[in-house]
VOTI-518348 format. One record per residue (C-alpha): x, y, z. Coordinates in pm, whole numbers, padded with zeros to 5 digits, always signed. Layout:
BEGIN
XYZ
...
REM end
This chain:
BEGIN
-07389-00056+01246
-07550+00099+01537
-07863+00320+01539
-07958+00444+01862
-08216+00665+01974
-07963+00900+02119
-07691+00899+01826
-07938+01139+01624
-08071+01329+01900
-08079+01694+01815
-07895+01890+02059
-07655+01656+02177
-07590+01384+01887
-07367+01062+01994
-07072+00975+01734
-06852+00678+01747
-06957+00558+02062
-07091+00257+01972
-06921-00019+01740
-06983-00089+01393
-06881-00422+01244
-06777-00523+00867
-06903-00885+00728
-06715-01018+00416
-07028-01218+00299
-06846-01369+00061
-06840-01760+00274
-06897-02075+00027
-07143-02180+00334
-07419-01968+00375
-07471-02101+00709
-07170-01968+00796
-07290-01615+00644
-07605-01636+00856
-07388-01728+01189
-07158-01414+01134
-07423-01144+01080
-07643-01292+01393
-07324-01264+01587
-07205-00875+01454
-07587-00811+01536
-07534-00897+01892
-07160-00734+01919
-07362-00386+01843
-07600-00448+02099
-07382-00517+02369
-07178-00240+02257
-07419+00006+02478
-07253-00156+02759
-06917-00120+02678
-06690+00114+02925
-06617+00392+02677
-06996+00433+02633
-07023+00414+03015
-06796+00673+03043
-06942+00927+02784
-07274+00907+02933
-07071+01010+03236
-07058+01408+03149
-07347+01408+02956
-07705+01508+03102
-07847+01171+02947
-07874+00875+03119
-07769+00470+03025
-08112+00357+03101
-08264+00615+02856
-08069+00446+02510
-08276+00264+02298
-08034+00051+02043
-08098-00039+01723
-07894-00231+01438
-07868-00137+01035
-07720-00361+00769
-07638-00165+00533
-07448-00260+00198
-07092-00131+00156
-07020+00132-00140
-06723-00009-00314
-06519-00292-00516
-06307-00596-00518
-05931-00508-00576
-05758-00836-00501
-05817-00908-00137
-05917-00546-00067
-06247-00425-00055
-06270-00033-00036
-06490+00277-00209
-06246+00566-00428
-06377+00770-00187
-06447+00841+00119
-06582+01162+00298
-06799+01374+00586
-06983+01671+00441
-07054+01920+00720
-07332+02227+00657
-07150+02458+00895
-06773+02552+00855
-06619+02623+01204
-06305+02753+01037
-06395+02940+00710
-06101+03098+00507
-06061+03302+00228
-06393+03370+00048
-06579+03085+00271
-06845+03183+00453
-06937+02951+00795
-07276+02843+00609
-07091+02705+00299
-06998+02428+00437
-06710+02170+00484
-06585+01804+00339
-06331+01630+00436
-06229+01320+00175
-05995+01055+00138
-05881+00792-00055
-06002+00451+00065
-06242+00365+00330
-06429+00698+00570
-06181+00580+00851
-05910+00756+00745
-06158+01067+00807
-06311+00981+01115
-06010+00916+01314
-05850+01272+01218
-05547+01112+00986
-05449+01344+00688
-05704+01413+00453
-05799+01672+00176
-06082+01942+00345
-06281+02197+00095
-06591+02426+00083
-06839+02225-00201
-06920+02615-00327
-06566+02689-00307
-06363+02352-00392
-06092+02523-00592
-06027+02724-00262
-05785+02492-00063
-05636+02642+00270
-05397+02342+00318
-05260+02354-00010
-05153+02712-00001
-04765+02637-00135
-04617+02292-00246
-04449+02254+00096
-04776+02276+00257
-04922+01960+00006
-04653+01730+00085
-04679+01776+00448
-05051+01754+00457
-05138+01505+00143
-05247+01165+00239
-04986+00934+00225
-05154+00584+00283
-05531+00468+00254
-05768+00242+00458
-05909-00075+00349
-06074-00399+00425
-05881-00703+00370
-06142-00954+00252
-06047-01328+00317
-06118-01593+00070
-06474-01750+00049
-06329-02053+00121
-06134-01953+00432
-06151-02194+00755
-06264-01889+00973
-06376-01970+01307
-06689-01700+01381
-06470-01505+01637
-06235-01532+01371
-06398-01422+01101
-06487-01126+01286
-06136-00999+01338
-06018-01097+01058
-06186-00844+00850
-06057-00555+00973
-05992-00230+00810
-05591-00213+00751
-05379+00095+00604
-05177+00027+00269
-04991+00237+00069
-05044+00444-00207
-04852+00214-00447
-05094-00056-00376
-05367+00196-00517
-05211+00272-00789
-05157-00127-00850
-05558-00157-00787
-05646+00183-01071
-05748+00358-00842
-05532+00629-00744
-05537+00821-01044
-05886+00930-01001
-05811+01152-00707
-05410+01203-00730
-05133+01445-00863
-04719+01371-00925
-04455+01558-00719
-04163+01646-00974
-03869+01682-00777
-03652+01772-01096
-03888+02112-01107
-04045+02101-00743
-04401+02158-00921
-04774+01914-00855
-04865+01868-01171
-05238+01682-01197
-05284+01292-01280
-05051+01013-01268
-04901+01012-01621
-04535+01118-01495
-04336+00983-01253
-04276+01122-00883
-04431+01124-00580
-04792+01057-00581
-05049+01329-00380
-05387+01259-00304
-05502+01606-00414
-05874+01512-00564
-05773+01753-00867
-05903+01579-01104
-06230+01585-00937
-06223+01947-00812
-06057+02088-01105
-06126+01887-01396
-06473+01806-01267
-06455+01476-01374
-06721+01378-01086
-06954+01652-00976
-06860+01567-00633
-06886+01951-00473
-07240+01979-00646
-07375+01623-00495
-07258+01782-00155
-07377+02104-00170
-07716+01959-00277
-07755+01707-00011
-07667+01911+00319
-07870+02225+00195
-08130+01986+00180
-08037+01834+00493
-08034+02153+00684
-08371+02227+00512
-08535+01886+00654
-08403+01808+01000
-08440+02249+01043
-08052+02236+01191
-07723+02202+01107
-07622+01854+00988
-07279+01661+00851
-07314+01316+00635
-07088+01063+00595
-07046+00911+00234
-06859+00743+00003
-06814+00689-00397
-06741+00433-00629
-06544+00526-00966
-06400+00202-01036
-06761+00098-01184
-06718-00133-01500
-06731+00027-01852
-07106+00133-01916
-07236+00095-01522
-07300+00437-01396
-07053+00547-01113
-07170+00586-00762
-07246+00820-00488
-07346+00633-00172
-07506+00849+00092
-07418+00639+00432
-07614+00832+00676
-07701+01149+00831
-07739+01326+01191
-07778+01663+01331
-07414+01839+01377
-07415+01992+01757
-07405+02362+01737
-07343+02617+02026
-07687+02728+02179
-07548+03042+02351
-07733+03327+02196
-07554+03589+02296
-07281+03719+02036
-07025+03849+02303
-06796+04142+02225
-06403+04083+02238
-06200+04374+02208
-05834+04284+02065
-05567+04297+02311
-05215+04152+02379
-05213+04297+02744
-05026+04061+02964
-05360+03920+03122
-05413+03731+02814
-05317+03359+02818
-05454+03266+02486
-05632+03485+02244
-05717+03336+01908
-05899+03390+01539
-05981+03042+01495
-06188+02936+01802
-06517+02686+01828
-06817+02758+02049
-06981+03073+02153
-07043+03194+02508
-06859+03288+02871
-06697+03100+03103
-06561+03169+03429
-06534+02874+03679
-06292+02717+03544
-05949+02695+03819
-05739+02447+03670
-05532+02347+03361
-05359+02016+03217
-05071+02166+02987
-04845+01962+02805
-04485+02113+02919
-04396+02324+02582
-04031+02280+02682
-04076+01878+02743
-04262+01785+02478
-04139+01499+02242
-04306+01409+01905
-04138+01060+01942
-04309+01041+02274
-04682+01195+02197
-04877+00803+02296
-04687+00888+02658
-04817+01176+02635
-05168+01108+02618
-05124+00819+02897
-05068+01086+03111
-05348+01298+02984
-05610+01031+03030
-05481+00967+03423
-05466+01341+03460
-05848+01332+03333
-05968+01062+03534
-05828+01198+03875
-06023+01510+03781
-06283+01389+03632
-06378+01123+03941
-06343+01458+04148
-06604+01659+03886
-06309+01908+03846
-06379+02079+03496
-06006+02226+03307
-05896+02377+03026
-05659+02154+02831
-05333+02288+02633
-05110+02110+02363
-04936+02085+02081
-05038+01915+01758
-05334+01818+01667
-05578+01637+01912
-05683+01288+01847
-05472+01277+01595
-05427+00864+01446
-05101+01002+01336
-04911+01039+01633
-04632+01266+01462
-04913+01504+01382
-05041+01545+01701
-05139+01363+02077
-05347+01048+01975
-05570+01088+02267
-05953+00941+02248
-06239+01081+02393
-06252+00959+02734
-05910+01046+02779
-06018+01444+02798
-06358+01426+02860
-06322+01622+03171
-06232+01940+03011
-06428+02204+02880
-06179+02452+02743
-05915+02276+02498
-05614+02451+02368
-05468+02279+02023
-05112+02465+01974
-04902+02463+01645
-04603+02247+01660
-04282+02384+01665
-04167+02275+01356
-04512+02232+01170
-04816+02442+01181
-05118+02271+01292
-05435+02269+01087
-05768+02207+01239
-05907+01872+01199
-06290+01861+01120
-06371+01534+01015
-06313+01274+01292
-06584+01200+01585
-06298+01345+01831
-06431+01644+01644
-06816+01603+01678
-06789+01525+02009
-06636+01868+02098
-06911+02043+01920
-07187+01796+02090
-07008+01907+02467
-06969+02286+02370
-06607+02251+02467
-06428+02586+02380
-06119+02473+02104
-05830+02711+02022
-05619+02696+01710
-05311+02893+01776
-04997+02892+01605
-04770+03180+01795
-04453+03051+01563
-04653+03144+01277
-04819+03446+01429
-05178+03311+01415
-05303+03370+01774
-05128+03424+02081
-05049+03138+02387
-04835+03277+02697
-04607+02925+02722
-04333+03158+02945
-04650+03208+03197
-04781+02872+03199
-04397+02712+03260
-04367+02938+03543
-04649+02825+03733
-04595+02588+04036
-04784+02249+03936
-04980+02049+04167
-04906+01749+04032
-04634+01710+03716
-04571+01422+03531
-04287+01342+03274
-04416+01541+02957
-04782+01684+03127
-04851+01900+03452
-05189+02026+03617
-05168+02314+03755
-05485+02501+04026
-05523+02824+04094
-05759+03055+04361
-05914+03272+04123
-06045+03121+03805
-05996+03220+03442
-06221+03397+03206
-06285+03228+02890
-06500+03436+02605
-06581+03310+02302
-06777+03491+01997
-06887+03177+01775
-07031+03425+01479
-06637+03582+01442
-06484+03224+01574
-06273+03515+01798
-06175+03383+02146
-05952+03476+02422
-05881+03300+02734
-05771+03543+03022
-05537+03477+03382
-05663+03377+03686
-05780+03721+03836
-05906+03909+03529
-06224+04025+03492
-06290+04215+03212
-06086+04249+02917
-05798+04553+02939
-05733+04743+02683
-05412+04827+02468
REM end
């Protein structure tokens, strides 16, 4: 995996720019072995090089010439089930909370877990998110409805080829790649009943474990209630001490074995660690409520902290348009929105529905990165069927937070926040596409955000200050 000099840089930490490569090591030939790790060794070197990392360096005050690369072999946290290879867990542990709830504070912290291999977390699929001082408190599993909508429903894994396999080395590379499989095939493997619950259909209750028959939830109750792995503790330990050594925020990325043979302790690998990007604004601006009709977006949920007010143009996904079948269109027409404004140095504030970067493209617009790296104000609007939750755990995420882009969670069907979609559909776009349009105005909008109450409101072209009720 890669190590760079600027992936842990303080202010401005890289994630998931470069690649990372998985090695079965398993080849009767240990030639063969050698030949594949010299050859992943040089992949991650020449990953620097790559266009997407071209690109990010692109709105970012460093320069390509300034990386230093460096390579890690690290051993993987899990077990052998069959031909899958893949820990009982795996997780990101943030020290800062960007959308506390309930009795969470922003300081307590976040995690975000899944069954399987860290990809499913990374890449913003459905996974289980809790406070490690709170982990009984879980926002997305307010009501049953809520768990089967948000429960994860399949799991990542590597699919390990024999030792004998007649692998070319290009081969071998692709060959083991990290694939999704379902639940059943975890509960085949003994491993799903660590971290899962049963739907009953006959009394529409979750009851905890796997000894009944329904629909199996990945709901990490029998870790979070029954405590059967002091999971929250191990967390809370390591990023207060994390915080306490690098002197900043910081997030880890780990993963645990359960499936350890009888008398072998269980374990808790701790992958790596980097400084999490916080807001350096200082100021702790003052937002007086309003629902005035100068208010395009206004919002209790908001990342970032600060003022901005040069900002003349928007990329909105047309509310009216919008198509969940259609959402990998969609971002297509995001990312050529982005590059005509990016190749003009045109900053914009982005609006949508679903989540962003979502890997599930039901959930959300699967855009990556580059394809709304231009914008510096991003709107994420509930569905409207489906209220959208927040996604904290993917590098889509980390990157936001590294750029100090201003995010919005809104969801005006629910009455969480407020988004004028009337206004927007009125305005005359300058360029509109099948499902997306960008629109320019004269004046530019005012954007205030107050990070310490995660309060935000984005006002019209024109406005000034905020107007009262």
């Amino acid at each position: 995996r890669s190590s760079s000099l600027l992936e842990d840089s303080q202010y401005q930490p890289l994630a998931g720019v470069y690649e990372t490569y998985m090695l079965p090591n398993n080849h009767v030939d240990l030639e063969v072995r050698l030949r594949q790790l010299v050859a992943a060794v040089k992949k991650v070197y020449a990953s620097t090089f790559f266009t997407y990392a071209k690109n990010y360096f692109k709105v970012t005050p460093y320069r390509l010439e300034e990386e230093k690369m460096g390579v890690i072999i690290q051993k993987m946290v899990g077990r052998h089930h069959g031909p899958r290879f893949y820990p009982d867990i795996g997780g990101v542990s943030r020290s800062y909370n960007f959308y506390p709830a309930g009795p969470m504070r922003p300081e307590d912290g976040i995690a975000s877990v899944a069954l399987g291999l860290g990809r499913t977390v990374v890449d913003g699929e459905a996974t289980l998110a809790f406070s490690p001082r709170h982990p009984q408190h879980l926002a997305q599993q307010g009501s049953v409805d809520d768990m089967l909508a948000n429960s994860q429903r399949q799991f990542v894994a590597l699919e390990v080829p024999p030792p004998d396999a007649p692998l070319e080395l290009a081969d071998s590379l692709a060959e083991l790649a990290e694939r999704h499989f379902p639940l059943a095939s975890a509960e085949e493997d003994g491993t799903l009943s660590a971290v899962a619950s049963t739907y009953s259909p006959e009394d529409q209750a979750i009851h905890d474990g796997t000894s009944r028959q329904g629909l199996r939830l990945v709901t990490f109750a029998p870790i979070l209630k029954q405590l059967t792995f002091p999971l929250p503790q191990i967390l809370d330990r390591l990023t207060e001490m994390g915080r306490w050594g690098m002197n900043t925020e910081i997030e880890i990325e780990f993963a645990v074995d359960l499936s350890t043979p009888a008398g072998q302790p269980r374990e808790f690998g701790f992958v790596q660690m980097r400084p999490l990007a916080m807001s350096r604004e200082q100021q702790e601006l003052e937002i007086d409520e309003t629902w005035s009709n100068e208010v395009l977006c206004s919002s209790n949920r908001v990342l970032g902290n600060g003022k901005l007010a040069h900002i003349t143009d928007v990329v909105a996904v047309s509310y009216e348009r919008f198509d969940r079948a259609r959402t990998a269109e969609v971002a297509r027409e995001i990312a050529t929105l982005n590059a005509e404004l990016q190749a003009r140095a045109i900053p914009y504030i982005l609006v949508g529905l679903g989540r962003w970067g979502s890997a599930d493209p039901w959930l959300g617009i699967p855009v990556t990165w580059d394809y709304i790296s231009a914008a510096r104000v991003i709107v994420e609007a509930g569905l409207k069927d489906m209220t959208v939750t927040p996604s904290q755990g993917s590098h889509f995420f980390q990157n936001l937070t590294s750029f100090r882009v201003g995010y919005f969670t809104v969801n005006p069907e629910a009455g969480d926040g407020r988004l004028d979609w009337e206004w927007l559909e009125r305005q005359e776009a300058v360029r509109e596409l099948s499902y997306v349009r960008h629109l320019h105005f004269e004046q530019p909008f005012l954007v205030k955000i107050d990070g310490k109450h995660q309060r935000g409101v984005i006002l019209k072209p024109g406005a000034t200050t905020l107007p009262q009720r």
